[in-house]
Backbone as CSV, one residue per row, in Angstrom:
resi,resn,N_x,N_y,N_z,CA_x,CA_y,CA_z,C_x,C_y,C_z
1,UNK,-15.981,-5.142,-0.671,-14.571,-4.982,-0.375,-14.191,-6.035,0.665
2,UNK,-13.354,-7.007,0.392,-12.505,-7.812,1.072,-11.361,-7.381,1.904
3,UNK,-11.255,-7.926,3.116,-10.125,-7.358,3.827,-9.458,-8.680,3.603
4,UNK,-7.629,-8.604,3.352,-6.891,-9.564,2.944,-5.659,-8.840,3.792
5,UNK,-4.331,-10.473,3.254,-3.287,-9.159,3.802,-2.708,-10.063,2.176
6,UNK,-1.889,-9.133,1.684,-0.942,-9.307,0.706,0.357,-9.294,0.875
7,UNK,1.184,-10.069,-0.257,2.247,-10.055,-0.151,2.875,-8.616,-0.921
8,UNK,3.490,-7.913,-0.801,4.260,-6.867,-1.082,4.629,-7.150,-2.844
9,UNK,5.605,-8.374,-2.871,5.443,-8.662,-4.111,5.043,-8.748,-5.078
10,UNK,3.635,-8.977,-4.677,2.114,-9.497,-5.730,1.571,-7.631,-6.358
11,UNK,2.116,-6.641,-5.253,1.628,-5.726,-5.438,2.323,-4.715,-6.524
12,UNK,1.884,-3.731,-7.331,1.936,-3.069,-8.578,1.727,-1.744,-7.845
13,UNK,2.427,-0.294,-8.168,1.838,1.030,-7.899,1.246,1.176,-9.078
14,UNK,0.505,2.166,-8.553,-0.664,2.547,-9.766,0.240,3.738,-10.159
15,UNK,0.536,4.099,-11.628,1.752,4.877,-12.160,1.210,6.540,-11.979
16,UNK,-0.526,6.607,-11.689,-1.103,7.805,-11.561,-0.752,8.798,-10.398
17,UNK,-0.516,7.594,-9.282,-0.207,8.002,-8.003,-0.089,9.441,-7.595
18,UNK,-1.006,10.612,-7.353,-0.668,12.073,-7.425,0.154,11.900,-5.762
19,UNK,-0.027,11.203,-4.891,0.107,12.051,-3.750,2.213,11.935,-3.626
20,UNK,2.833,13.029,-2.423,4.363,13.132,-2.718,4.137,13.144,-0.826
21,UNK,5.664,13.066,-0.640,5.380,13.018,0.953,7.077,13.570,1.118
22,UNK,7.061,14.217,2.170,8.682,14.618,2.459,9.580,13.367,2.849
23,UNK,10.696,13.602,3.053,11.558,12.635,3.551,11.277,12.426,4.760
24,UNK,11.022,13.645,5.647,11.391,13.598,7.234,9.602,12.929,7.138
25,UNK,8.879,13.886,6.946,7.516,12.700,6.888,7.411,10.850,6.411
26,UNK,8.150,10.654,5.379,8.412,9.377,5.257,8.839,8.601,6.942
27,UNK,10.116,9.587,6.913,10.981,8.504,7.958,9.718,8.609,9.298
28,UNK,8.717,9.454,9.284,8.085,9.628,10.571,6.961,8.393,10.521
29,UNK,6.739,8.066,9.551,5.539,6.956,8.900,6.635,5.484,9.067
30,UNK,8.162,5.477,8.554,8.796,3.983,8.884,8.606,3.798,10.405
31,UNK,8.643,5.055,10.878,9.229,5.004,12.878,7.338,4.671,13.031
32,UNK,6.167,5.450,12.805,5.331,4.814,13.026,4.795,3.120,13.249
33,UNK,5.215,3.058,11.530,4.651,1.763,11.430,5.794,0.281,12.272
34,UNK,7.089,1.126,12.208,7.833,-0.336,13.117,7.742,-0.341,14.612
35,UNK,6.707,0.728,14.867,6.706,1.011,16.393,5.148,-0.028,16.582
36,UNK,4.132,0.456,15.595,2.873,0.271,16.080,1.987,-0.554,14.852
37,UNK,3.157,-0.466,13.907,2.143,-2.003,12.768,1.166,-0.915,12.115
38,UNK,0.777,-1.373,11.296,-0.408,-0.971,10.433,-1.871,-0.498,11.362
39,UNK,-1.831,0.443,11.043,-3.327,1.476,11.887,-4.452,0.953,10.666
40,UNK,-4.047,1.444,9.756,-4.791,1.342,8.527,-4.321,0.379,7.351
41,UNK,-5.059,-0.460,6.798,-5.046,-0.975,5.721,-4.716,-0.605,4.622
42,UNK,-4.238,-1.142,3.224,-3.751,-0.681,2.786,-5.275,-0.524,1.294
43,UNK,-5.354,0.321,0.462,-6.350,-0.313,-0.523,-6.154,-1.045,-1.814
44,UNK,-6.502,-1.899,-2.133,-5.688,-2.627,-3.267,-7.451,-2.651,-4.538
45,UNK,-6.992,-2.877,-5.599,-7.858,-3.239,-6.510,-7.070,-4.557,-7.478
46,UNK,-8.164,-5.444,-7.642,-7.493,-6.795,-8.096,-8.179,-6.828,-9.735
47,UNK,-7.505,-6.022,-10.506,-7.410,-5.835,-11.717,-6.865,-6.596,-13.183
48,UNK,-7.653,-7.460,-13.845,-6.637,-8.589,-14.503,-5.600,-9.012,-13.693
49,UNK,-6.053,-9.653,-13.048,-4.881,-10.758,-11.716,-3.714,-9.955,-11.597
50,UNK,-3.991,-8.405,-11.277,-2.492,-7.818,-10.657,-3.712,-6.789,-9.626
51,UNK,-2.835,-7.094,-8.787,-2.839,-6.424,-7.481,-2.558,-5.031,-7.748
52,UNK,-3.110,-3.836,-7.921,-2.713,-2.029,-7.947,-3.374,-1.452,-6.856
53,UNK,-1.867,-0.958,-6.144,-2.084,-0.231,-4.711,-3.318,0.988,-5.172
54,UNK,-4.355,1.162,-4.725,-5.021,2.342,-4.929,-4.328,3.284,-3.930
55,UNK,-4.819,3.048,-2.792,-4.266,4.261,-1.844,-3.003,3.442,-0.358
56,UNK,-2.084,4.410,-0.448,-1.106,3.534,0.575,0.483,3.029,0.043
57,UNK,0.435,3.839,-1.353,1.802,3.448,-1.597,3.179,3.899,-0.581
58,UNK,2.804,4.862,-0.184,4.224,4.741,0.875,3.974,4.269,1.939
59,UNK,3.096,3.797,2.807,2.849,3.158,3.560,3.574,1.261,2.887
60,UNK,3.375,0.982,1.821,3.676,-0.171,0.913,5.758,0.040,1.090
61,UNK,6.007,1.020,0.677,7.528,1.703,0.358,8.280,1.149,1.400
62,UNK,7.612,2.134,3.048,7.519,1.765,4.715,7.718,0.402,4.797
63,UNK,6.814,-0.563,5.046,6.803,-1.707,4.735,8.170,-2.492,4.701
64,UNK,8.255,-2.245,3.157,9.373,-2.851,2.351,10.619,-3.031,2.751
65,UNK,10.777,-1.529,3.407,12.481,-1.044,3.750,12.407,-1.685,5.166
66,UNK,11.260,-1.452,5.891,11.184,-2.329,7.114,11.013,-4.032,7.322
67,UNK,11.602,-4.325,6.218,11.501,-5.918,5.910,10.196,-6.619,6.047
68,UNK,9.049,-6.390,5.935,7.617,-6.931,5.970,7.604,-7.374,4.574
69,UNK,7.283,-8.517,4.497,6.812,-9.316,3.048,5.802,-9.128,2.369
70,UNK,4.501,-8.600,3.529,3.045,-8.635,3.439,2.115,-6.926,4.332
71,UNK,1.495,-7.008,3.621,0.881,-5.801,4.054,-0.726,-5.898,4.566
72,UNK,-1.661,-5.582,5.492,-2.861,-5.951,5.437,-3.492,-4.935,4.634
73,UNK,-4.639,-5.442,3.863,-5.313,-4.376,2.563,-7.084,-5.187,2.793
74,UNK,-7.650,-3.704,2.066,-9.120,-3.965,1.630,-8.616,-4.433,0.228
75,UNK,-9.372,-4.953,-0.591,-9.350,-5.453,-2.159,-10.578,-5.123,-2.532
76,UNK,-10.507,-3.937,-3.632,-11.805,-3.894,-4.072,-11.562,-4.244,-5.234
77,UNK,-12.862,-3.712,-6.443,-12.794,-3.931,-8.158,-12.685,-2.463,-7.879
78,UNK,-12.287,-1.442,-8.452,-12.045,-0.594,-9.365,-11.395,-0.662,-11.154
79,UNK,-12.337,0.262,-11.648,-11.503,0.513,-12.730,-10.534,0.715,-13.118
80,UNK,-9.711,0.956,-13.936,-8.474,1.462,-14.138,-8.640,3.207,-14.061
81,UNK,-10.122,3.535,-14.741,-10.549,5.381,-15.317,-10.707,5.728,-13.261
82,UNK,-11.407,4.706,-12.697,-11.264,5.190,-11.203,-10.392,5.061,-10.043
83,UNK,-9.253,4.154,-10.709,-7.887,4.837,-9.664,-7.569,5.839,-10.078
């Protein structure tokens, strides 16, 4: 596993995605991350040359709305059957 940072762009959600998060929890994760930046990485798998968030899509969401272009991530291989 490679630690990288990515561009937001390059990145794909994985459509399996089980996890859901509240609103007020969202907005508590934007106020996190524009207060204190990324704690944690994000996980990416580099799958036929597309980038799929494994774990960290709203952290990715966060990001976005907070104008960040780029996110820092591990990059592993996973399968498609193991996201």
């Amino acid at each position: 596993m490679n630690h990288s940072v990515l561009k937001i762009a390059d990145l794909k959600p994985q459509p399996r995605n089980p996890n859901s998060m509240s609103k007020e929890q969202f907005e508590l994760l934007k106020t996190a991350i524009s207060k204190e930046g990324f704690l944690q990485p994000i996980l990416a798998s580099l799958w036929q040359g597309v980038y799929w968030i494994v774990d960290g899509h709203h952290r990715v969401k966060a990001a976005q709305m907070l104008g960040f272009t780029s996110v820092p991530a591990f990059v592993g291989s996973w399968d498609r059957q193991q996201m």
